[in-house]
C-alpha positions in Angstrom: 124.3 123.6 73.5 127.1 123.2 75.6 127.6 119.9 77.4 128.7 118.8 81.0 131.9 117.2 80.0 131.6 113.8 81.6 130.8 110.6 80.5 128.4 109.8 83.5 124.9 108.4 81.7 123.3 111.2 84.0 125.2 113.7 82.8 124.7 112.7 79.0 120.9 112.1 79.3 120.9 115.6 81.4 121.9 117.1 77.5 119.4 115.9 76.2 116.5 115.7 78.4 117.2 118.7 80.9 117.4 121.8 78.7 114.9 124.5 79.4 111.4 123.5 77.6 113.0 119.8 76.6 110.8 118.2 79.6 107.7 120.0 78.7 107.7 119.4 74.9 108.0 115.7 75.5 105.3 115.7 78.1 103.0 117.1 75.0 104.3 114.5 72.7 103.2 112.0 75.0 100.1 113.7 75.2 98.9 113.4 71.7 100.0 116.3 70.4 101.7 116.0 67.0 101.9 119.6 65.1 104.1 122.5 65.6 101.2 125.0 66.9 99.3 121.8 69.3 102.9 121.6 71.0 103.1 125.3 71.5 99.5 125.7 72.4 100.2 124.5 75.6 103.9 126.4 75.8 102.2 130.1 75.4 105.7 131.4 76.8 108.0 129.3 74.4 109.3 131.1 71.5 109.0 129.8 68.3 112.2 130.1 67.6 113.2 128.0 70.6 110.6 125.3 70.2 111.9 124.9 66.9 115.6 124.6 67.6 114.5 121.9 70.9 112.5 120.3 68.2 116.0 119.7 65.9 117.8 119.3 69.1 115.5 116.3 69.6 115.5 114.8 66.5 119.1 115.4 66.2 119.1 112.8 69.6 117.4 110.5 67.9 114.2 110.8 70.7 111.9 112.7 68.2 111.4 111.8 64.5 109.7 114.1 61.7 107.5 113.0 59.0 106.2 114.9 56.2 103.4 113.0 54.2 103.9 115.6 51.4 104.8 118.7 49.8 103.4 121.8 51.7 101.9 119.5 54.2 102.1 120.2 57.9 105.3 118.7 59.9 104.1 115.6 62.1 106.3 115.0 64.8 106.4 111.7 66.7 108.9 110.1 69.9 110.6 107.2 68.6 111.4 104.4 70.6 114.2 106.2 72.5 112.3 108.7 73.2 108.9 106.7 74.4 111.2 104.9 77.5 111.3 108.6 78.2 108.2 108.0 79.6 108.6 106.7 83.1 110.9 109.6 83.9 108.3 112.1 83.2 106.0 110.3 85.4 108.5 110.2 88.0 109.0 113.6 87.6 105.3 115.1 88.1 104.8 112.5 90.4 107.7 114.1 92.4 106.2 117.9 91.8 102.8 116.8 92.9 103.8 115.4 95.7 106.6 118.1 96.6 105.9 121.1 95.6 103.9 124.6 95.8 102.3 123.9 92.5 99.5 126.3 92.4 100.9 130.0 92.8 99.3 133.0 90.9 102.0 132.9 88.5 101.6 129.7 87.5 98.0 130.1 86.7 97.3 129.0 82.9 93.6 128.8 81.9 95.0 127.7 78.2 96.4 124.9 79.6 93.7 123.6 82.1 91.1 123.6 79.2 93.4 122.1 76.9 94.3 119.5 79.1 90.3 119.0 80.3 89.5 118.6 76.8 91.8 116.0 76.5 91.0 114.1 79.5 87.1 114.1 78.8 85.2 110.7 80.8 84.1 109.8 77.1 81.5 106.7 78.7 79.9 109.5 80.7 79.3 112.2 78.1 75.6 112.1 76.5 75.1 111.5 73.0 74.4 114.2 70.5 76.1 117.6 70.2 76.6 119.5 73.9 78.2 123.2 74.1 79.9 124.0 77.3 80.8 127.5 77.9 83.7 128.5 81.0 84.4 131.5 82.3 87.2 131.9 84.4 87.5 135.1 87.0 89.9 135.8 89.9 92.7 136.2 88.1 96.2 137.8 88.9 96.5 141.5 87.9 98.6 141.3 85.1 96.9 137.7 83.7 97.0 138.6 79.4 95.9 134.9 78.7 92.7 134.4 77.7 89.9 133.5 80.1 86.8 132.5 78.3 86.5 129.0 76.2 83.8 127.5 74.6 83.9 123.0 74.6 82.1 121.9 71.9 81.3 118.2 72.6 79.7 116.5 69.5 79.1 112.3 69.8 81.4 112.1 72.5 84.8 113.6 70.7 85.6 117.5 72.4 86.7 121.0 70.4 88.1 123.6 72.3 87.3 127.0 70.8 88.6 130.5 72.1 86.7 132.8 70.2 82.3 132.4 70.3 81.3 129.5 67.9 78.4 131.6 67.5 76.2 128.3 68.8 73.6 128.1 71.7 75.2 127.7 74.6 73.5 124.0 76.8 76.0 124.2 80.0 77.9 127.5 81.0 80.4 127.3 84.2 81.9 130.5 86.5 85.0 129.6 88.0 87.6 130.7 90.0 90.8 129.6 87.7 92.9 129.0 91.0 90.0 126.1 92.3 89.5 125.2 89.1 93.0 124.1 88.9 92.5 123.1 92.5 90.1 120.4 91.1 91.9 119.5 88.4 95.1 118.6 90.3 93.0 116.7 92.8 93.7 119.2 96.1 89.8 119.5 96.3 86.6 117.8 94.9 84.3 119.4 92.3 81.6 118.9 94.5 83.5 121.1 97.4 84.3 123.7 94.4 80.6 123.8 93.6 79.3 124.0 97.6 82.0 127.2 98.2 80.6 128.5 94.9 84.1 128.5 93.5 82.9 126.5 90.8 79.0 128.0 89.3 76.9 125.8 87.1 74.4 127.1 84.8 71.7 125.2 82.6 69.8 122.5 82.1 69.3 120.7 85.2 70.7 117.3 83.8 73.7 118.9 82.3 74.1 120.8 86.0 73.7 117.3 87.5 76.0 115.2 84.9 78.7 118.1 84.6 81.2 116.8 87.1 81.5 113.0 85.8 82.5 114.3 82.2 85.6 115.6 83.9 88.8 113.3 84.5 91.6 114.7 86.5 95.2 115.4 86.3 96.9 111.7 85.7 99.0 112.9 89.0 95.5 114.3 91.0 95.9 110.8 93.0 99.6 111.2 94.2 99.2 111.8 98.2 100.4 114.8 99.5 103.2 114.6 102.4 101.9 115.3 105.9 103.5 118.4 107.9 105.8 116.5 109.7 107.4 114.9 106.1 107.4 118.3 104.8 109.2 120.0 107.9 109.6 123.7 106.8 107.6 123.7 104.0 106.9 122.9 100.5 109.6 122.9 98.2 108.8 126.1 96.1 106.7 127.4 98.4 106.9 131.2 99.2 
C-alpha cells in the first residue's frame, strides 16, 4: 500500500497501524483471538481476502508473527513484541471514542460482536458451578439487520461457548433484549438493573439464575471512561447525526 512519503515516526507508524481494518484486527489479537475465522468472527464485514493480505501486511512489519505447529494444521497468529507496545494506543484510542463519540447508532448495531465479546468478559468468580445454558434473543433491530440475532451461552464449570445455531440442550436462563440497550449496558451508558426495570432487558427462569444473571456479566473494558458534560461537548458529539 502506498505510503505518506515522509520520514515523521507518525507518518511511518500511520502505514502500518492506520490502514482500514489494521486497528481492529490488533484489538482482536489483543483479545485472545488467535485463528483466521476467531479474528473474522468479530469483522463480519471484512473480506477474507483483505484480512488475509492485513494479516501479511502485519507480519511483513514485523507486529504479527505466524506459527504453524504442523502440516495441515491451523495458522496461529500472535503480536510480537512490537506489536504488544501497540497496546496503549489502542487503549488510548477507545478510550478517546468512548468518551467522544456517537457510538451507538443503528448502523453500528452488531449482536455477533456483543455476544462474542460478553462471552469473553464472563465474571468467572460469580458464575455457579456445574453446566448453565443461557439463551438471548435480541429484537428491535434496524430494518435491514441480516446478522444473526439469537445465541445460545453454554456455560460448563465456569469456561463459556457461544453457539449460533440450537445446541439442542434445555434451556436454565433465557434473556429478551433490545440489542440497542443491550449494547447500552455493555458500554456502561446504563445499568442492567435500569435495562431490566424499563423492560429493555427480560429475564426468564429459575429464580436464582433471574437473580444471579446480572453479576455474571463484566462490561466493556472502556464502560468506565466518563462521558463529557454538554458544555465540553459544545455542538455535539463527534459522529453524532
Amino acid at each position: 500500500m502506498k505510503g505518506h512519503g515522509q520520514f515523521c515516526p507518525v507518518a511511518v507508524a500511520s502505514e502500518v497501524f492506520a490502514h482500514r481494518w489494521t486497528p481492529l484486527i490488533l484489538r482482536e489479537l489483543l483479545a485472545g483471538s488467535s485463528q483466521f475465522n476467531e479474528i473474522r468472527r468479530c469483522l463480519p464485514l471484512i473480506s477474507k481476502t483483505t484480512l488475509a493480505d492485513r494479516l501479511r501486511a502485519l507480519e511483513f512489519a514485523g507486529v504479527v508473527a505466524c506459527d504453524e505447529k504442523s502440516a495441515g494444521s491451523s495458522r496461529h497468529y500472535r503480536l510480537t513484541p512490537a506489536g504488544l507496545e501497540l497496546k496503549p494506543v489502542l487503549v488510548a484510542l477507545g478510550t478517546w471514542g468512548q468518551r467522544w463519540t456517537a457510538r451507538v447508532d443503528a448502523g453500528n448495531l452488531d449482536a455477533d460482536l456483543l455476544m462474542w465479546n460478553v462471552r469473553r468478559r464472563l465474571a468467572v468468580d460469580n458464575l455457579p458451578p456445574g453446566q448453565i445454558v443461557v439463551r438471548f434473543d435480541f429484537s428491535a433491530l434496524p430494518a435491514n439487520y441480516r446478522r444473526t440475532r439469537i445465541f445460545w451461552l453454554i456455560i460448563d464449570d465456569k469456561v463459556g461457548e457461544l453457539c449460533i445455531r440450537d445446541p439442542g440442550v434445555e434451556v436454565d436462563l433465557q434473556v429478551d433484549a433490545d440489542l440497542k440497550s443491550f449494547v447500552r449496558v455493555w458500554l456502561g451508558d446504563i445499568t442492567m438493573s435500569e435495562a431490566i426495570r424499563t423492560s429493555s432487558v427480560r429475564l426468564r427462569g429459575k429464580r436464582d439464575l433471574v437473580r444471579q444473571f446480572p453479576s455474571w456479566l463484566l462490561r466493556s473494558p472502556f464502560a468506565d471512561v466518563p462521558r463529557p458534560g454538554k458544555s465540553e461537548v459544545g455542538a455535539g458529539e463527534v459522529g453524532a447525526r
